[in-house]
matplotlib code that plots the C-alpha trace (Angstrom):
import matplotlib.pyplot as plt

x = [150.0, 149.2, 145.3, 144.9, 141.6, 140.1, 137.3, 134.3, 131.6, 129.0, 125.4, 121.4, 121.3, 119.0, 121.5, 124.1, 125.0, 128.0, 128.3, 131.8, 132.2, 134.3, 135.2, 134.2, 137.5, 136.8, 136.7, 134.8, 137.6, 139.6, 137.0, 136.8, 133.5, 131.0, 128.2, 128.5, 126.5, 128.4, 128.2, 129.1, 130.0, 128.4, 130.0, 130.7, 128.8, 132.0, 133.2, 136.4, 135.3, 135.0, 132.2, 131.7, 128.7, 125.2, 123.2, 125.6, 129.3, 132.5, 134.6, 137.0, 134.6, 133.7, 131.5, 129.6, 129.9, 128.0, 125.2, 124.9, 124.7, 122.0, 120.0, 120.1, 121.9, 122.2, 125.2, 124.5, 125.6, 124.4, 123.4, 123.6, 124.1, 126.5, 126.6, 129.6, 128.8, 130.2, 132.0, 130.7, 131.3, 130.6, 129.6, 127.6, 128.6, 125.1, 124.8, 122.3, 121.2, 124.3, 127.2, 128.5, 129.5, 132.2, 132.0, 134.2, 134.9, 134.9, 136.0, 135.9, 134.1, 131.2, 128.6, 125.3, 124.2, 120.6, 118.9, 120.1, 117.5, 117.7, 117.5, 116.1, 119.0, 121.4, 124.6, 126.7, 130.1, 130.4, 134.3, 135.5, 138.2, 140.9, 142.8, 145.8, 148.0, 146.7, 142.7, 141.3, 139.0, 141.2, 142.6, 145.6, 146.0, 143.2, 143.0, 142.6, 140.0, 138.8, 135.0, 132.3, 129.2, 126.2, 125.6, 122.8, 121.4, 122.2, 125.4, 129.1, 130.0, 133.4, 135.2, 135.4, 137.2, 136.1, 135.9, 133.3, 131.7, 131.5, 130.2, 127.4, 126.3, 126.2, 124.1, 121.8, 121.6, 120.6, 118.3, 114.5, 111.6, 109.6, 105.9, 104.0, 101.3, 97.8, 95.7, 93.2, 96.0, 95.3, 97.1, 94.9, 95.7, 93.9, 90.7, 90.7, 88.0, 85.4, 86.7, 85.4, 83.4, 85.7, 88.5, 91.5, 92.0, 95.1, 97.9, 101.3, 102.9, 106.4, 108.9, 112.3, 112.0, 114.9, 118.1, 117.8, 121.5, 123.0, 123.9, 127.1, 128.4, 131.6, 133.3, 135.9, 139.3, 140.7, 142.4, 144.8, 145.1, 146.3, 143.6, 143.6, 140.5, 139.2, 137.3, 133.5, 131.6, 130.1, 126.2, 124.8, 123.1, 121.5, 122.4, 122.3, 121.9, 118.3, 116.7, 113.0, 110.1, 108.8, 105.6, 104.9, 101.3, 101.8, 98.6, 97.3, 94.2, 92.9, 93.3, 97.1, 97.6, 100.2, 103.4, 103.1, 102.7, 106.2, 107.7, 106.4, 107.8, 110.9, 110.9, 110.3, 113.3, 115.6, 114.2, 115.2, 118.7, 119.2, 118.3, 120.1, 118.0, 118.5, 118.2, 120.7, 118.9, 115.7, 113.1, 110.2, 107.3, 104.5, 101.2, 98.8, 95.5, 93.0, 89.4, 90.9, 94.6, 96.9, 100.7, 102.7, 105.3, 105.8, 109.1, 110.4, 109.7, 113.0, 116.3, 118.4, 117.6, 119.0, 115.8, 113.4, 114.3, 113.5, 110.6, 109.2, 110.1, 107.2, 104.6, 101.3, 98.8, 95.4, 92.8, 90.2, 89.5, 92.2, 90.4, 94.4, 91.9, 91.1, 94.8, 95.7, 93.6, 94.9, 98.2, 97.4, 95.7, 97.9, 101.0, 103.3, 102.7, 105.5, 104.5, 105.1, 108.7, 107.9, 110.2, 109.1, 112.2, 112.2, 109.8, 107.4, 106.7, 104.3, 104.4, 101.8, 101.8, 98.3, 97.9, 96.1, 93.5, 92.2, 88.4, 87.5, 88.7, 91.7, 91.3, 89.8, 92.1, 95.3, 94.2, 94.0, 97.5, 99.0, 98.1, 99.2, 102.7, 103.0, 104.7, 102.6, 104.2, 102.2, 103.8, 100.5, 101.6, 99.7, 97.1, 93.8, 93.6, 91.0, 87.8, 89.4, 89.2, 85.0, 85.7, 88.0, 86.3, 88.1, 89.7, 93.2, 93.0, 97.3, 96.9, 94.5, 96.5, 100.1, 101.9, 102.7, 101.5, 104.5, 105.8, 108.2, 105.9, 104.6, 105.7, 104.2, 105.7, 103.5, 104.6, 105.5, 108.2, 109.6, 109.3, 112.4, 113.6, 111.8, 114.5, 117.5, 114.9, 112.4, 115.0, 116.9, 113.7, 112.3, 115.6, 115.8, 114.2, 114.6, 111.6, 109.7, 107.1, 104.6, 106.8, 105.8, 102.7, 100.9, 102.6, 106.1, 107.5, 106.3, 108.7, 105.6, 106.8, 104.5, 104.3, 102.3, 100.5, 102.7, 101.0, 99.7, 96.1, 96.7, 97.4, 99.9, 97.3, 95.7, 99.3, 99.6, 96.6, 98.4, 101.3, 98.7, 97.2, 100.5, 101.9, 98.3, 99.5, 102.5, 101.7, 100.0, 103.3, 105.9, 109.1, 112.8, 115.6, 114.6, 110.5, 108.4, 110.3, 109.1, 109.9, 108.3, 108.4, 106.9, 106.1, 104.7, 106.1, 109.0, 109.5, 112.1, 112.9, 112.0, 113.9, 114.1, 114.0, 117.2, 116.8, 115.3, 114.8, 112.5, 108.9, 109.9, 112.3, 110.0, 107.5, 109.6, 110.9, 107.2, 106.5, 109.7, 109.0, 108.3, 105.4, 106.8, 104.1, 103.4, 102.2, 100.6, 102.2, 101.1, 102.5, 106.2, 105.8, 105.5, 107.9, 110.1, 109.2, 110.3, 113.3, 114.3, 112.2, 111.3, 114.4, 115.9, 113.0, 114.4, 113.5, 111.8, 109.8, 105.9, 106.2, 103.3, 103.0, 100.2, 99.8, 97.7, 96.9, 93.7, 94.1, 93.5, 97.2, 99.4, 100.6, 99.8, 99.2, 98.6, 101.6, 103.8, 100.5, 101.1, 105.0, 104.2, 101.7, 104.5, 107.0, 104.8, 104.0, 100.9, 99.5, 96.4, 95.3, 94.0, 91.9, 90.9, 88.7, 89.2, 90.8, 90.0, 88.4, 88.9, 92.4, 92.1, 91.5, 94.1, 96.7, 95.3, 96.0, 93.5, 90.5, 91.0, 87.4, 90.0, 92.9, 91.6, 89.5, 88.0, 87.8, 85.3, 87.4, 90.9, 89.6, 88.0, 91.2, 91.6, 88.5, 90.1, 93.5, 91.4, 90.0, 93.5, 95.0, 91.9, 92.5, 96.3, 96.0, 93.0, 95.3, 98.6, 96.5, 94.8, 98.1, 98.2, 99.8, 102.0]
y = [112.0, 113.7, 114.4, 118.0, 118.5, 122.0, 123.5, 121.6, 123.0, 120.2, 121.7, 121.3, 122.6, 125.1, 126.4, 126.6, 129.9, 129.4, 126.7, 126.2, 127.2, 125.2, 125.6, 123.7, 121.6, 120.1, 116.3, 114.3, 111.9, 115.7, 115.8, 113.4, 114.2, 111.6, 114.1, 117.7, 120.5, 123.0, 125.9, 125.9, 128.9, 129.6, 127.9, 124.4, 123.1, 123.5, 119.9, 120.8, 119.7, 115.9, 113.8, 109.5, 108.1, 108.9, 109.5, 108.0, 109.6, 108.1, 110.4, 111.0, 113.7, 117.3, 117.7, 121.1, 119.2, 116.2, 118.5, 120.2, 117.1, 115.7, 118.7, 119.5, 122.9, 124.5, 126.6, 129.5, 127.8, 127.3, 124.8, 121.2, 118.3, 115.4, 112.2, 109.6, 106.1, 102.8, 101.9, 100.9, 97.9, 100.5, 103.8, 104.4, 108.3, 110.1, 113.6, 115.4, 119.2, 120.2, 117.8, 114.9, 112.6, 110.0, 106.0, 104.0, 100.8, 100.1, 102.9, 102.9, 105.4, 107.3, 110.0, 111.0, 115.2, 116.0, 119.4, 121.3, 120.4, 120.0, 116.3, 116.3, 115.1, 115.1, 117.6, 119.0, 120.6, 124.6, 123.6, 120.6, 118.5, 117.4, 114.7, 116.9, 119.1, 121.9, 122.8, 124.3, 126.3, 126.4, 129.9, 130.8, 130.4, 128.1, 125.4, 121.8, 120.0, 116.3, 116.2, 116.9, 115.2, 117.8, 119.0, 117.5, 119.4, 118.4, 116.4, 117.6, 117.2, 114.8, 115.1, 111.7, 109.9, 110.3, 106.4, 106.6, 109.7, 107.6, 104.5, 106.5, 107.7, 104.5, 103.0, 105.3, 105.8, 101.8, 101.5, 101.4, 100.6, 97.5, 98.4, 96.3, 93.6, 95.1, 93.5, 92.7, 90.6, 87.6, 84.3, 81.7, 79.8, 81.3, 82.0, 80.8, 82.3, 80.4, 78.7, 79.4, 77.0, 74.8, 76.4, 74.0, 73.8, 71.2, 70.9, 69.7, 66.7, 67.2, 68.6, 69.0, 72.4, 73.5, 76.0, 79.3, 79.9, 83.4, 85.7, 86.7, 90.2, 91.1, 93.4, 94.6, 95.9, 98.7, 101.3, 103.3, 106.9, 109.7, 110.9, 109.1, 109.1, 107.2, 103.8, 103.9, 101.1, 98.9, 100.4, 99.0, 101.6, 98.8, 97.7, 100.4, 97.7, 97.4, 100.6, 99.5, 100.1, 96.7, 95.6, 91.9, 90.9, 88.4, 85.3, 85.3, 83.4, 80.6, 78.0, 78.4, 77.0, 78.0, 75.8, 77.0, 80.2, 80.3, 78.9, 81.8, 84.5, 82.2, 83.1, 86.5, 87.1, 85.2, 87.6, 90.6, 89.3, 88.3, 92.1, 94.3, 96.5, 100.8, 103.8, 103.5, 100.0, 98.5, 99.6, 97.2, 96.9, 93.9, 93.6, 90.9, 90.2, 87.7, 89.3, 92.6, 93.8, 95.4, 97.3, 95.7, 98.1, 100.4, 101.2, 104.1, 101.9, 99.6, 100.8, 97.7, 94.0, 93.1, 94.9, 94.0, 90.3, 91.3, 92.5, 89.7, 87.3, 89.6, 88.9, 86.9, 85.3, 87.6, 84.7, 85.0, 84.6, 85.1, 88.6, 89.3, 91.4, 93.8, 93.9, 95.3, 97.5, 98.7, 98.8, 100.8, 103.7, 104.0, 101.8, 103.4, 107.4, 109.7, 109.6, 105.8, 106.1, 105.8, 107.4, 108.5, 107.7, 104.0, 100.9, 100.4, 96.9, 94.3, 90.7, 88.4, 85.6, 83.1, 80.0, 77.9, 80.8, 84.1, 84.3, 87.2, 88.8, 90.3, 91.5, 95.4, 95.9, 95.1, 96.9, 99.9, 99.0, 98.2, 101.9, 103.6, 102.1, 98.9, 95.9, 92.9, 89.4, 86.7, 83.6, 80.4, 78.1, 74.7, 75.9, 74.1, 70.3, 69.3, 68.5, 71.7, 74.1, 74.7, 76.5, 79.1, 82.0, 83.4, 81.5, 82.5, 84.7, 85.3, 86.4, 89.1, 90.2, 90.4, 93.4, 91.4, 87.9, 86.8, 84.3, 86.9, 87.8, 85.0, 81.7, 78.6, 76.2, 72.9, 72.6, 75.1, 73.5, 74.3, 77.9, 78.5, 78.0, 80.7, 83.2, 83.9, 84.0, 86.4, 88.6, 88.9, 89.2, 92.6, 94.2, 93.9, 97.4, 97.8, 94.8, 96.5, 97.3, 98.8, 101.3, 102.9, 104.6, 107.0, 110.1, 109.2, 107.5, 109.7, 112.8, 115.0, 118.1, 121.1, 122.9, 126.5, 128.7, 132.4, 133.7, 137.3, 136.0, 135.3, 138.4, 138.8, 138.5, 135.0, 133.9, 134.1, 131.9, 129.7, 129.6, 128.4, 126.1, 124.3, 124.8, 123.1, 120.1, 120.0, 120.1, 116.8, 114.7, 113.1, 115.0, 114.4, 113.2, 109.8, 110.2, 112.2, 115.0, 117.9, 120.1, 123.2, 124.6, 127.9, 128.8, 131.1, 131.1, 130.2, 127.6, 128.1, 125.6, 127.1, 124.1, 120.2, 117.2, 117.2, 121.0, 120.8, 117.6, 118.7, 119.9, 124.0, 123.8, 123.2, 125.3, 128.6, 127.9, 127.8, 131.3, 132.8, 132.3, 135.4, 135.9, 135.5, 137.0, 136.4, 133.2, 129.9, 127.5, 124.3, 121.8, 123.2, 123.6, 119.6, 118.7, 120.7, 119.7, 115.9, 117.2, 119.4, 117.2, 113.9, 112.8, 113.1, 111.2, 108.0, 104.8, 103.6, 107.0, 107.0, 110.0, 112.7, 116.0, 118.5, 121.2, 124.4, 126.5, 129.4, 128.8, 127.6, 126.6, 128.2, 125.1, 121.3, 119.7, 116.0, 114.8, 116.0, 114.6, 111.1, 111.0, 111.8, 109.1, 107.0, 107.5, 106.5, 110.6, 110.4, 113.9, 115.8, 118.6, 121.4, 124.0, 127.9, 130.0, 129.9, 126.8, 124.0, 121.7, 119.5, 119.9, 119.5, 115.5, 115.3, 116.2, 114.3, 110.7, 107.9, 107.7, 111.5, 111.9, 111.0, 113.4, 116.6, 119.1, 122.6, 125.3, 128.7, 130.9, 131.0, 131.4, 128.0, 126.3, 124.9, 122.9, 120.8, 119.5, 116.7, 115.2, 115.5, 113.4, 111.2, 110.3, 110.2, 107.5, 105.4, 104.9, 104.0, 101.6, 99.6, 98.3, 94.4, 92.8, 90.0]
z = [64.8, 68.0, 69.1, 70.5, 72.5, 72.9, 75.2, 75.3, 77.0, 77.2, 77.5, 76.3, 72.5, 73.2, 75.8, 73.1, 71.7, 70.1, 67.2, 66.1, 62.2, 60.3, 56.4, 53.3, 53.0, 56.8, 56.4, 59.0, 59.8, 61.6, 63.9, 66.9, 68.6, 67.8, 67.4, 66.8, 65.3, 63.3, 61.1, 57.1, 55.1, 52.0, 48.3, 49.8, 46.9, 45.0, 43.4, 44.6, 48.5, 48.0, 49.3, 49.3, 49.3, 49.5, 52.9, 54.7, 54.2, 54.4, 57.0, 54.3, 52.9, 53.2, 56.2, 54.5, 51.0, 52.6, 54.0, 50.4, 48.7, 51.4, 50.7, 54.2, 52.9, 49.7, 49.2, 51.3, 54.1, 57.6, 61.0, 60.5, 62.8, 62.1, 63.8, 63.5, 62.5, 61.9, 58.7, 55.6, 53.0, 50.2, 49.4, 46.1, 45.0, 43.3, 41.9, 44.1, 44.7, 42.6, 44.3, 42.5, 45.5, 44.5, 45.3, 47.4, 48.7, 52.3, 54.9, 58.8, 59.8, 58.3, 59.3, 58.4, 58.4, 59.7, 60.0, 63.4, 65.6, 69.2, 70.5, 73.7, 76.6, 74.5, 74.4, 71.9, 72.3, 71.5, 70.6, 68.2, 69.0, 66.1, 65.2, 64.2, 65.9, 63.8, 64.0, 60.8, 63.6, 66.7, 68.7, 69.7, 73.6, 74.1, 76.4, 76.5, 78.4, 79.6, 78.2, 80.9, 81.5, 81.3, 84.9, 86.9, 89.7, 93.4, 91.4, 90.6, 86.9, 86.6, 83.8, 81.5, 78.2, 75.0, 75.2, 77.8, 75.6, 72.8, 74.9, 76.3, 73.4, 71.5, 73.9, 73.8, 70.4, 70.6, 73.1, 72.4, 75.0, 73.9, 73.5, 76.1, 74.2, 73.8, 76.8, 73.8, 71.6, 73.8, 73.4, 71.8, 74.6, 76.9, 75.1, 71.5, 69.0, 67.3, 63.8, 60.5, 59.2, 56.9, 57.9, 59.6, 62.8, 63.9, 66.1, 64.3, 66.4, 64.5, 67.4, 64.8, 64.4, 62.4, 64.2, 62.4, 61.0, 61.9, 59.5, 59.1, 58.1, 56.3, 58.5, 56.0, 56.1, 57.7, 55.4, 56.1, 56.3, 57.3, 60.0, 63.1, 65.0, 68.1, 66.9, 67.4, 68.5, 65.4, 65.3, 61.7, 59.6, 57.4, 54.5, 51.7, 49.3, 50.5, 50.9, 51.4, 54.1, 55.2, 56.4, 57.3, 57.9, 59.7, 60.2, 63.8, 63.2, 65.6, 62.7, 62.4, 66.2, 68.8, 67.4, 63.6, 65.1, 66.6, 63.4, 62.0, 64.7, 64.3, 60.4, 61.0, 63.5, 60.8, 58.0, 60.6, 60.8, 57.0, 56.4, 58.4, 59.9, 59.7, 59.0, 56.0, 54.9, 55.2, 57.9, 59.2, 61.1, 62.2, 61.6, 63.3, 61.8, 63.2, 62.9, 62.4, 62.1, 65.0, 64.4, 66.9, 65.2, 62.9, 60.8, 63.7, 66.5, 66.1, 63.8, 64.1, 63.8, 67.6, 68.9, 66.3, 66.9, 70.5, 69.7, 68.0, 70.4, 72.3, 70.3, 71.1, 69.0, 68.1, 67.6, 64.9, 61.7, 58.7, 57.7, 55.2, 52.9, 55.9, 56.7, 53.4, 53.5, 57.3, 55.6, 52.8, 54.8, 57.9, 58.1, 55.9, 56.7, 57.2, 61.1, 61.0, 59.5, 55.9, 54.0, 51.2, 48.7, 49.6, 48.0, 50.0, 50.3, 52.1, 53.3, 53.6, 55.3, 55.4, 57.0, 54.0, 52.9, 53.8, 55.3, 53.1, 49.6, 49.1, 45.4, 46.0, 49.1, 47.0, 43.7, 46.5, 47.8, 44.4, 43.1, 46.4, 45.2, 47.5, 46.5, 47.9, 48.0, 49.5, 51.4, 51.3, 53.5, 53.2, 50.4, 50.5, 49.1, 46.7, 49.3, 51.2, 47.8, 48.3, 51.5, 49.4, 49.4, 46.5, 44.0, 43.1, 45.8, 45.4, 42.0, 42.7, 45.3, 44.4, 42.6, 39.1, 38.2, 37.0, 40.0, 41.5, 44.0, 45.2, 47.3, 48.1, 50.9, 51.5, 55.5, 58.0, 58.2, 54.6, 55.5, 56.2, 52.8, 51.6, 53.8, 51.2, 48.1, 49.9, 51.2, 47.6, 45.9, 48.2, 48.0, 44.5, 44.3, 40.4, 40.1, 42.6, 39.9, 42.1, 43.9, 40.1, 40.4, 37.8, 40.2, 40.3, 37.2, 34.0, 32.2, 31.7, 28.8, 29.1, 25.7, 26.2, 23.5, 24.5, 21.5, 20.9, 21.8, 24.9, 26.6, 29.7, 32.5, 31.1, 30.4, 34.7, 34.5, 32.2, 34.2, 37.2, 35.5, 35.1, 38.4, 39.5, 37.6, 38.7, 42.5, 42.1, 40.9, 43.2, 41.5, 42.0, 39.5, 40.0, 40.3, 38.0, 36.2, 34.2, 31.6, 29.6, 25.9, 24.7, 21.5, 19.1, 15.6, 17.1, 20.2, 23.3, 25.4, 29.1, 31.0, 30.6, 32.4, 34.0, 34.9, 38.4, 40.7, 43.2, 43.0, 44.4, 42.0, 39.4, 40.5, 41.0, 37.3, 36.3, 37.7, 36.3, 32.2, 30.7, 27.8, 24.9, 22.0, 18.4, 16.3, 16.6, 14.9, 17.1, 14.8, 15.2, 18.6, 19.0, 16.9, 18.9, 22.0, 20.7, 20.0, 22.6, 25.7, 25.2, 22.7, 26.5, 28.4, 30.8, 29.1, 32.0, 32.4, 31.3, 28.2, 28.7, 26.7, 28.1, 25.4, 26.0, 23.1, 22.8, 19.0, 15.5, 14.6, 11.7, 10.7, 10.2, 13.6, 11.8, 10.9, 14.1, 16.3, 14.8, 14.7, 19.3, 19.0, 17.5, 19.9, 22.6, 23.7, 25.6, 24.9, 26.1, 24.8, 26.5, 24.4, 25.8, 24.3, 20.6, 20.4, 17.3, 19.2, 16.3, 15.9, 19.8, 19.1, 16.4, 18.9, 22.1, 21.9, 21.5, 23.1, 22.7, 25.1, 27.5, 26.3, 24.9, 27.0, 26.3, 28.6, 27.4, 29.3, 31.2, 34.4, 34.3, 33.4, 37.3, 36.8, 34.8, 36.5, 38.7, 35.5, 34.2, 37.0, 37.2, 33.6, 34.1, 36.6, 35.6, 32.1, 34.4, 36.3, 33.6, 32.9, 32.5, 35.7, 34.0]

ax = plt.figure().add_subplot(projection="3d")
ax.plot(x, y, z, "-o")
ax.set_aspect("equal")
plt.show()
């Protein structure tokens, strides 16, 4: 099949003024240029336009459908920018932002779709080049040029392959600077830090340090088919198979010496490898602690194991004392932050690492970390002895700290140099994100049903405040298809459904549906209006989903309210009721599940309904988190 190339004009993208259109039925694999920015008409959301995989596209699909499903357009149309990347083992298809993307084994060559934003030095064409003879966007008459480097001043621009195009821009898409050491992360070498008092301090004499075995990746086949593009140079994207943000606090203290030290570096490099490191996979940073902790890294700073294993390699030992409790609590309030590269979607996960036992307690920093929806595993390595266990400062110190106590979280190795083993278990254990318990917090895992009083009683203008009221709510949950969803009945005498679960799966989705239901009018019959909301809401509630119903009514109810209270009770419905004005206060803790102190509330007038959604959260939460841990 013969490759036609058309003008390319390579310049800045804010120089840019033309960005090539292309239509819906474009497929990535037609389009040569590793990196592009385009524009997509509107109704690509069609399931006609086929798209594989999920974040990361096999070329075989619709360019515009990809961007729909991504959610970095909706079907209007518009600017995105799409960069080609290696080949995947598998694609897993997903329905997202209304695009059902497809599955598919392995493919050789795949791209990702990001919002239309300039990176700084780097250029974009303002014409596409095709892999057939016919271009779904080329001109009649128009010519055929070598790329061109962007133009440097005081140089002459040469024109040059797409090879070398594609060569340059791999390696800069790779290349990272290496953050220089902190000059106050001394070597222990140099000036080593008092030792706590009972706290070991030894030098091993073994020298057989085991060879780290390399990791080795299934390339897969090549396919054939019937677009022919240029072959890319192999960049991982991670493994897709292990979507998590990793932190490892890793045990700098002066006790741990300057050979188990290494080992542990050594271990960490080895985990790096094992995981496949990217944007499409897992992400991971170092922390240090000694006396207090340090980031060496965060989960932007490196995208691919190569340079992370660099990076480690870089590290030097802190000194101190084994302060793991204050590291926690580090990692809890500033590692994983959007700014840092946490992403939001993904587990996020922590690792420590302690050298016999920590010098302070762990147990209040973890409960923090545990209900801000981090996994913590804990790796002991030579635990205290008998005569060594009254220097402990607190006993079952792992168990306090991890995310469940039920031995999946935790390893123990009795020498440094059993750590190794731990690799393959440790790695298949935090990638395992469907026993990531923790990643479930009282914001993102609940199907919380709305059922609203639209009675006569209530008036249009307090029916806004209503409608505030449960916005309010709203605002406070992590939504999305896979995260909290929400759903809302009305009734009167008579009950609609407004929308359910599966209706809308992100949180100005929900909240524009909130503003658009109309006052209804008319009766108060309470005890309908729950059974319904089983029916029509929560008979369609996730298993794994926490059930909440949050019912507002201003009334005494028209009908019984007792048996269709019990029969939610029963079906594990966690309901609160919220009472305005001349609500039954009594029938208020008939409806609100046990304790019902902590489920029914009374407001005198609508206006003061607001005050009430921290309590609401408060009490939300504290029941999530008094869950046992085994």
């Amino acid at each position: 099949m013969g490759t036609v190339v058309l003008t390319m004009k390579a310049s800045v993208i804010e120089m840019v003024l033309d960005v090539p259109q292309i239509n819906c039925d474009v497929k990535a694999g037609k389009i040569i240029n590793p990196e592009f920015i385009v524009k997509c008409p509107a109704g690509c959301q069609d399931p006609k336009y086929h798209v594989y995989g999920t974040d990361v596209y096999a070329s075989y699909s619709s360019v515009c459908g990809a961007a729909v499903h991504s959610g970095v357009l909706d079907n209007s149309g518009g600017k995105i920018l799409v960069r080609k990347v290696a080949g995947q083992s598998g694609y897993k298809g997903s329905y997202s932002n209304g695009v059902q993307s497809l599955s598919l084994p392995r493919w050789r060559e795949s791209f990702i779709v990001s919002e239309s934003k300039p990176q700084k030095g780097v250029t974009y064409p303002s014409a596409l080049t095709y892999s057939s003879s016919k271009s779904p966007a080329g001109k009649a008459g128009e010519t055929t040029k070598a790329y061109e480097r962007p133009s440097v001043p005081g140089t002459t621009s040469q024109p040059v392959t797409l090879t070398q195009v594609l060569a340059v821009t791999t390696a800069e898409a790779s290349h990272t600077t290496l953050p220089k050491p902190s000059p106050s992360a001394a070597s222990t070498t140099s000036s080593p830090r008092p030792q706590p008092v009972g706290h070991r301090s030894r030098e091993m004499g073994e020298t057989d340090f085991w060879k780290p075995g390399s990791v080795l990746l299934d390339a897969g086949f090549v396919p054939k088919e019937e677009l022919s593009t240029q072959s890319l140079e192999p960049v991982s994207l991670g493994d897709p198979n292990c979507k998590v943000d990793l932190s490892f606090l890793i045990d700098g203290s002066s006790s741990i010496g300057k050979r188990r030290f290494r080992i542990q570096k050594q271990f960490l490099a080895d985990i790096a490898q094992a995981l496949d490191i990217g944007p499409a996979g897992p992400l991971m940073g170092v922390v240090q602690y000694g006396d207090n902790p340090a980031t060496h890294f965060n989960l932007r700073t490196h995208t691919n194991s190569r340079d992370l294993k660099t990076a480690i390699e870089k590290i030097t030992q802190r000194g101190g004392l084994a302060n793991a409790g204050r590291a926690i609590s580090f990692v809890t309030k500033n590692f994983f932050s959007k700014a840092n590269g946490n992403r939001g979607g993904s587990p996020n996960v922590a690792v420590v690492l302690v050298d016999g036992w920590p010098t302070d307690k762990v147990e209040e920093a973890s409960r923090l970390a545990r209900e801000s929806g981090i996994n913590i595993f804990f790796i002991t390595i030579e635990g205290a002895v008998e005569n060594e266990k009254q220097y402990v400062l607190e006993p079952n110190f792992v168990n306090k700290a991890v995310c469940r106590t039920n031995g999946f979280y935790s390893f123990h190795v009795q020498s440094w140099f059993g750590l190794h083993k731990t690799l393959q278990p440790l790695v298949k254990r935090v990638c395992d994100t469907e026993r990531l318990a923790c990643s479930k917090t009282c914001l993102n895992s609940a199907d919380i049903g709305f059922v609203i009083d639209g009675s006569s009683s209530v008036g249009t203008g307090n029916f806004r405040t209503v409608l505030q009221f449960v916005a309010n709510l709203s605002k406070e949950f992590e939504i999305s298809d896979t995260d909290t969803r929400v759903g809302a009945v009305q009734y009167t005498y008579e009950q609609r459904l407004e929308f359910g679960f599966d209706k809308y799966s992100s949180k100005a989705d929900v909240l524009n549906a909130i503003k658009r239901v109309g006052y209804w009018s008319g009766g108060t019959s309470t005890g309908a209006a729950i059974n319904y909301a089983l029916e029509q809401l929560f008979q369609k509630s996730k298993p794994n989903k926490r059930k909440l119903m949050i019912l507002i009514t201003d009334g005494r109810s028209y009908d019984d309210i007792r048996i269709p209270a019990l029969a939610a009770h029963l079906k594990g419905v966690i309901t609160y009721a919220v009472g305005v004005a001349w609500a039954a206060q009594e029938e208020l803790e008939v409806i609100a599940t046990h304790p019902a102190r902590d489920h029914s509330f009374f407001a005198d007038d609508f206006d003061n309904l607001y005050q009430y959604v921290p309590r609401i959260i408060r009490n939300i939460c504290t029941e999530f988190n008094s869950q046992p841990r085994n």
